[in-house]
Structures are given as C-alpha cells and as structure tokens.
N, C-alpha and C positions, 0 to 999 in steps of 0.2 A: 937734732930731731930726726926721728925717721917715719915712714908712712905707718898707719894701724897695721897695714897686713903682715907686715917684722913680728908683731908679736904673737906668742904659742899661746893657748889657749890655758888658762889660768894666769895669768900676768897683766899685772894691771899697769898702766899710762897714766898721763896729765895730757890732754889737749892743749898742744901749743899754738896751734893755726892753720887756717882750712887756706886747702890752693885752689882755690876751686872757679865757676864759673858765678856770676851772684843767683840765679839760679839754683844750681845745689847746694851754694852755701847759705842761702835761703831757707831750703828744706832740712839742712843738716841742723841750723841753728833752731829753728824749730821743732824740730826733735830730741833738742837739748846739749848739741852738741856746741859749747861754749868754752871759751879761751878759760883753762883752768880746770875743766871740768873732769872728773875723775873716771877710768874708762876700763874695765874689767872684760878682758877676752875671752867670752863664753865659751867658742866654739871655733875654730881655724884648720881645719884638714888638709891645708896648702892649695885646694883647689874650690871650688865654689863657692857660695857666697858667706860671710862669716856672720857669726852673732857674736852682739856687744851689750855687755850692759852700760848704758849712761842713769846715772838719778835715777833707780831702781827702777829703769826700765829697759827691757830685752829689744833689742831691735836686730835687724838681719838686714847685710849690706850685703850689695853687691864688691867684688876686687876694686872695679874702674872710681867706686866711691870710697873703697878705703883708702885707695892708694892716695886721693887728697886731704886724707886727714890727718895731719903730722905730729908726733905724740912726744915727750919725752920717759923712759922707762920708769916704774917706780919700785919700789923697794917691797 
C-alpha cells in the first residue's frame, strides 16, 4: 500500500486503511472514506492540496490528510 498523494491525477485506488488520529479518521470516514471504497484522483499537481472523487463525491484534501490514507493502485 502507499499514501493517496503517490497517485497522478487520473488514477484510481481501493482504500486499504486510514493511519490516522480517531479524530481524522472520524471525518475521513465520514466523508466516505471506507476500507474498500473506490478513489479517483481528480486533481494532484505535486504541491497543494489534492481533489478526490470518493462515491461520486469531489472532495479536496489537504497533503498532511492524504498522506494517511493508504490506497492500493487499480487497474
């Protein structure tokens, strides 16, 4: 597995498992971010904060939040 922010922008993941504090991984689950859950890299320019689509929803993360969300690549 490696963090969301690995991936370029068109590339989609699986959420394998948040490393997180319960806290963000509170608000992460929340916003849909579930073990399984299918993850489409909107947006990634290498520096600021990225867009993701989760369950046809666009969200916009901060680096320090992707980087605990650990993906494996999909095809």
């Amino acid at each position: 597995m490696e963090p969301l922010t690995s991936l370029k922008s068109g590339e989609h993941a699986v959420l394998g498992k948040l490393e997180s504090g319960k806290v963000l991984a509170a608000r992460l689950t929340s916003l849909g971010f579930t073990t399984g859950a299918v993850i489409l890299m909107t947006q990634n320019y290498g520096h600021g904060p990225l867009v993701v689509t989760v369950r046809d929803t666009r969200i916009a993360l901060g680096r320090g939040e992707a980087q605990a969300i650990l993906v494996e690549r999909g095809d």
